[in-house]
PyMOL Python script that loads the backbone (N, CA, C, O; Angstrom):
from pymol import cmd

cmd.read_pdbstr("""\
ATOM      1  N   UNK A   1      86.175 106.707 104.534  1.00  0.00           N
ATOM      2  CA  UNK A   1      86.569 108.025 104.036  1.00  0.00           C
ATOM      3  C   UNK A   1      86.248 109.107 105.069  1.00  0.00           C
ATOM      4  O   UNK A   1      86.497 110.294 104.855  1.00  0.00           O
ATOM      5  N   UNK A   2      85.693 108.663 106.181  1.00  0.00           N
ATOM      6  CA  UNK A   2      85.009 109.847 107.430  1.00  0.00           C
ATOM      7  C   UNK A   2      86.529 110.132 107.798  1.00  0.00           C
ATOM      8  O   UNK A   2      86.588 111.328 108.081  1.00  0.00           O
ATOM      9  N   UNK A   3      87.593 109.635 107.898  1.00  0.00           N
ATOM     10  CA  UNK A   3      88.258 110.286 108.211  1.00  0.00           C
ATOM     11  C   UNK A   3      89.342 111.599 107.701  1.00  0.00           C
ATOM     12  O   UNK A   3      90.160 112.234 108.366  1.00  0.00           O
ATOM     13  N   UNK A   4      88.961 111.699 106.215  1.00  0.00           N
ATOM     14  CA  UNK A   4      89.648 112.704 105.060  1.00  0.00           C
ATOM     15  C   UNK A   4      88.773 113.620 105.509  1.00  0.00           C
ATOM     16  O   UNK A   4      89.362 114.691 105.360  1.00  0.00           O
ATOM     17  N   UNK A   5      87.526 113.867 106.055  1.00  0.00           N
ATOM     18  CA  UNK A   5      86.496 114.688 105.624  1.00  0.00           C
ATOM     19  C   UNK A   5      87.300 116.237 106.121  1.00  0.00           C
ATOM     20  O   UNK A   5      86.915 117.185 105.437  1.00  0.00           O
ATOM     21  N   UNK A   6      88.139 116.525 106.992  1.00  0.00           N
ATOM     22  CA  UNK A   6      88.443 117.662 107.380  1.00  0.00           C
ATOM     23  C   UNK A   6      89.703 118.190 106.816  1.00  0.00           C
ATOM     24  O   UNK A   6      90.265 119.243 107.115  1.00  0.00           O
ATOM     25  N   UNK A   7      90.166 117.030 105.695  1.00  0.00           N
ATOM     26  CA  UNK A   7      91.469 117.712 104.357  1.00  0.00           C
ATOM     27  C   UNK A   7      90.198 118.351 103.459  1.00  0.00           C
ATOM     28  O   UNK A   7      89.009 118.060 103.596  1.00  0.00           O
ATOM     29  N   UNK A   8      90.820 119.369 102.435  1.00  0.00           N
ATOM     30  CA  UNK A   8      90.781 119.383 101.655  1.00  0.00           C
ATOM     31  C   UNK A   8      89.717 118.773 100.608  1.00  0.00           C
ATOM     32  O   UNK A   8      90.135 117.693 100.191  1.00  0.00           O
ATOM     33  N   UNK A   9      88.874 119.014 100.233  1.00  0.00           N
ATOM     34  CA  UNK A   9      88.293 118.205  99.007  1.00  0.00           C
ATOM     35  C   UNK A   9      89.137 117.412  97.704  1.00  0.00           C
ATOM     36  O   UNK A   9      89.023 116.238  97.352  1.00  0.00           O
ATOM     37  N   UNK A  10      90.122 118.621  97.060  1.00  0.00           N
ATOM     38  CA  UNK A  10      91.016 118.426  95.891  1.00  0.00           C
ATOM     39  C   UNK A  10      91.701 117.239  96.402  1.00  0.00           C
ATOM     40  O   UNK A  10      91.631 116.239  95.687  1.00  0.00           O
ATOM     41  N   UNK A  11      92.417 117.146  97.612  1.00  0.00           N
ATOM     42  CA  UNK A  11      93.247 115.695  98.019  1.00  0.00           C
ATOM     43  C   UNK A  11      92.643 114.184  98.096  1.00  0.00           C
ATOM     44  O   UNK A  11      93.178 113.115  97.802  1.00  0.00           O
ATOM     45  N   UNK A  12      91.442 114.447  98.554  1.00  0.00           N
ATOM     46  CA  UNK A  12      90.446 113.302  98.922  1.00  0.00           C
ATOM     47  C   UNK A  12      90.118 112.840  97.416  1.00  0.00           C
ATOM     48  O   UNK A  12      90.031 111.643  97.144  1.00  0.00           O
ATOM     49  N   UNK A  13      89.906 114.045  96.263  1.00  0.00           N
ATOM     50  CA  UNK A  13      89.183 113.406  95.518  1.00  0.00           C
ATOM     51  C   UNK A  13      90.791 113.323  94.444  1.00  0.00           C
ATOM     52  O   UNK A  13      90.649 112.846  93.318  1.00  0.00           O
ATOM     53  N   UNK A  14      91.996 113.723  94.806  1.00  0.00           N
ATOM     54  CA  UNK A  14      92.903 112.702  94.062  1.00  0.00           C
ATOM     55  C   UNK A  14      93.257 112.245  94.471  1.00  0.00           C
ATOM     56  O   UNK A  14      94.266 111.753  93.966  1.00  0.00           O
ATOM     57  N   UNK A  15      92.929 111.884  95.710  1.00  0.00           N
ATOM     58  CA  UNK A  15      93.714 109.939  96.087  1.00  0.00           C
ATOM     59  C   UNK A  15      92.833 108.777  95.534  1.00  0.00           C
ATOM     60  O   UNK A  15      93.165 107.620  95.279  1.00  0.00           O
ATOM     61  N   UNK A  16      91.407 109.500  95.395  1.00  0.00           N
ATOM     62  CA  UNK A  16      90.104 108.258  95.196  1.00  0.00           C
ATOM     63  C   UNK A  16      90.983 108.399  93.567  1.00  0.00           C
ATOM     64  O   UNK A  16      91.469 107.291  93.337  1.00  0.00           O
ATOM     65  N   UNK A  17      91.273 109.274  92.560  1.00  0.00           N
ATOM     66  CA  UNK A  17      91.665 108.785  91.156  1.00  0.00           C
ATOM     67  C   UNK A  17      92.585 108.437  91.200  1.00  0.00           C
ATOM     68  O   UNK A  17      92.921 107.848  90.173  1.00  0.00           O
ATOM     69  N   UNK A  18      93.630 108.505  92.300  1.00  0.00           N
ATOM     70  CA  UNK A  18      94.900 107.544  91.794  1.00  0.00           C
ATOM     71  C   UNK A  18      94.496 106.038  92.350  1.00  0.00           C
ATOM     72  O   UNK A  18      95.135 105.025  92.067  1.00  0.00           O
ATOM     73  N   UNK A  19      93.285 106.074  93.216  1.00  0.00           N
ATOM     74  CA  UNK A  19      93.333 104.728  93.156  1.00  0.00           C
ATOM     75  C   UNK A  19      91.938 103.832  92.305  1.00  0.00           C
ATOM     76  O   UNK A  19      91.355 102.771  92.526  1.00  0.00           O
ATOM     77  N   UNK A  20      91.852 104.613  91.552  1.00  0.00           N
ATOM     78  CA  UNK A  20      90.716 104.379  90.231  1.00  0.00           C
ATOM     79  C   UNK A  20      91.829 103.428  89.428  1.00  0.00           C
ATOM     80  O   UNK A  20      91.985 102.233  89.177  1.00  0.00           O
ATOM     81  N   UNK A  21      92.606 104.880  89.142  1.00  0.00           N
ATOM     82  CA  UNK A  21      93.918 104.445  87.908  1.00  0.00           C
ATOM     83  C   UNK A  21      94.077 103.283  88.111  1.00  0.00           C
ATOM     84  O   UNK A  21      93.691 102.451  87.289  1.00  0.00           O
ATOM     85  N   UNK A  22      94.705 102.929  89.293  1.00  0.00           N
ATOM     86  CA  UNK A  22      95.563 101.664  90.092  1.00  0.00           C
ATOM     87  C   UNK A  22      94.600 100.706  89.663  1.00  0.00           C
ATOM     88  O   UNK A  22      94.991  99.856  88.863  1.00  0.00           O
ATOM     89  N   UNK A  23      93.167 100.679  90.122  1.00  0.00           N
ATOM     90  CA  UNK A  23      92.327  99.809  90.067  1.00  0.00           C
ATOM     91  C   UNK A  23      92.141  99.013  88.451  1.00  0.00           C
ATOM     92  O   UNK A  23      91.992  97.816  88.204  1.00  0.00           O
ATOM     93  N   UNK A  24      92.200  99.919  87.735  1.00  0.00           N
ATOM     94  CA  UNK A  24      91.770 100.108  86.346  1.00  0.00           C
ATOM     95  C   UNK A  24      93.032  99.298  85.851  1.00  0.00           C
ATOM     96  O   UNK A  24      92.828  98.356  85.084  1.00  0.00           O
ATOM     97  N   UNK A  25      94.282  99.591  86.226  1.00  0.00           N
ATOM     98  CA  UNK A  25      95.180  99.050  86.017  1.00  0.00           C
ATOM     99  C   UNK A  25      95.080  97.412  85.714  1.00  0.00           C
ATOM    100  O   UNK A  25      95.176  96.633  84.766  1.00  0.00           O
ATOM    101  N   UNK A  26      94.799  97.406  87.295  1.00  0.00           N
ATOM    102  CA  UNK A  26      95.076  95.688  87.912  1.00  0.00           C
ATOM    103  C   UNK A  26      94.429  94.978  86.914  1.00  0.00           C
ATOM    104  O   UNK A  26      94.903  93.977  86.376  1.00  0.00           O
ATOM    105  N   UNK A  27      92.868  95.700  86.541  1.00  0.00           N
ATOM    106  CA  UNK A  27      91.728  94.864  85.747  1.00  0.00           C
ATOM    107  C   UNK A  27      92.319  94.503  84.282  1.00  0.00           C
ATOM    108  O   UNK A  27      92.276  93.433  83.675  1.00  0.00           O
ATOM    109  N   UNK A  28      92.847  95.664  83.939  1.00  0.00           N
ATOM    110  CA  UNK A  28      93.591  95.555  82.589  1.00  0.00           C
ATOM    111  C   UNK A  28      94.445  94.446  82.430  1.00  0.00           C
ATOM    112  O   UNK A  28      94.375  93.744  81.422  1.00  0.00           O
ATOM    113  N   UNK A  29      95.362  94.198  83.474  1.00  0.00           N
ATOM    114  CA  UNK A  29      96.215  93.320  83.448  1.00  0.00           C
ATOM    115  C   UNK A  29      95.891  92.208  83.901  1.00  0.00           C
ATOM    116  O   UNK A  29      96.618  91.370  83.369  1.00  0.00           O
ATOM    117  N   UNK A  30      95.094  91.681  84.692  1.00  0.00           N
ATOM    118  CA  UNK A  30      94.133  91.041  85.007  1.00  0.00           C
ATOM    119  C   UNK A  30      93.466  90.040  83.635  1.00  0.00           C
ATOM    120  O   UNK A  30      93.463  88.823  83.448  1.00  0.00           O
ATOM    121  N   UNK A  31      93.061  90.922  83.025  1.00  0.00           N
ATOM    122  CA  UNK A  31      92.152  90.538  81.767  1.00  0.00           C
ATOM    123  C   UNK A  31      93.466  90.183  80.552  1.00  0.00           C
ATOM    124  O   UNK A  31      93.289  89.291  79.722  1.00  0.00           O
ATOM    125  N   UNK A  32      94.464  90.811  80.578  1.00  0.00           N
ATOM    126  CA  UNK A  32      95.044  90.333  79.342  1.00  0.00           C
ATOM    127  C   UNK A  32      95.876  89.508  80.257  1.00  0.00           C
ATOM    128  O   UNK A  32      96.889  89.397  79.566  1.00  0.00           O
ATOM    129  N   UNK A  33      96.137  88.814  81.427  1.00  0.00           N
ATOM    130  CA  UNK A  33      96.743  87.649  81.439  1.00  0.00           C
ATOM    131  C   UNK A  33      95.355  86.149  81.357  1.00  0.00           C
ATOM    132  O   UNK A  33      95.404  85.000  80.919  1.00  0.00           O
ATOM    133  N   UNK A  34      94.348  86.915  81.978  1.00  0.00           N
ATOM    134  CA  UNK A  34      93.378  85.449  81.407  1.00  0.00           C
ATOM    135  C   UNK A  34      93.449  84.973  79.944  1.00  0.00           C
ATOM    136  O   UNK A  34      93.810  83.824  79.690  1.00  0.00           O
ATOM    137  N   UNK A  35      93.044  86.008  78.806  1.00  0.00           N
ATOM    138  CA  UNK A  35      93.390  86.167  77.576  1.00  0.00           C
ATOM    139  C   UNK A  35      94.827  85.150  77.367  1.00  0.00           C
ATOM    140  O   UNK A  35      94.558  83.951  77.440  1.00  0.00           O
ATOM    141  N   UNK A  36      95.787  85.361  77.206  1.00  0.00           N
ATOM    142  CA  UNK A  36      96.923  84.406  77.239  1.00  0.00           C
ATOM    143  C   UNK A  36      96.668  83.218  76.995  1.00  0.00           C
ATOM    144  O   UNK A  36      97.567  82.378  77.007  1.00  0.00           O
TER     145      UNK A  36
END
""", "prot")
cmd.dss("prot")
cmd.show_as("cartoon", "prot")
cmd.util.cbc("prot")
cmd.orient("prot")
């Protein structure tokens, strides 16, 4: 992340939640195909 450090704060810290979302995603789907 040393390299965002000279954007913006607001950008840095919504790319880290869109890739929360994303993350959160995978697990979700992840978990309901083991489930199956």
């Amino acid at each position: 992340m040393e390299m965002f450090t000279s954007e913006s704060g607001r950008g840095q810290s919504a790319m880290v939640q869109r890739w929360m979302e994303w993350k959160n995603m995978v697990a979700s789907l992840g978990s309901n195909a083991l489930e199956v």
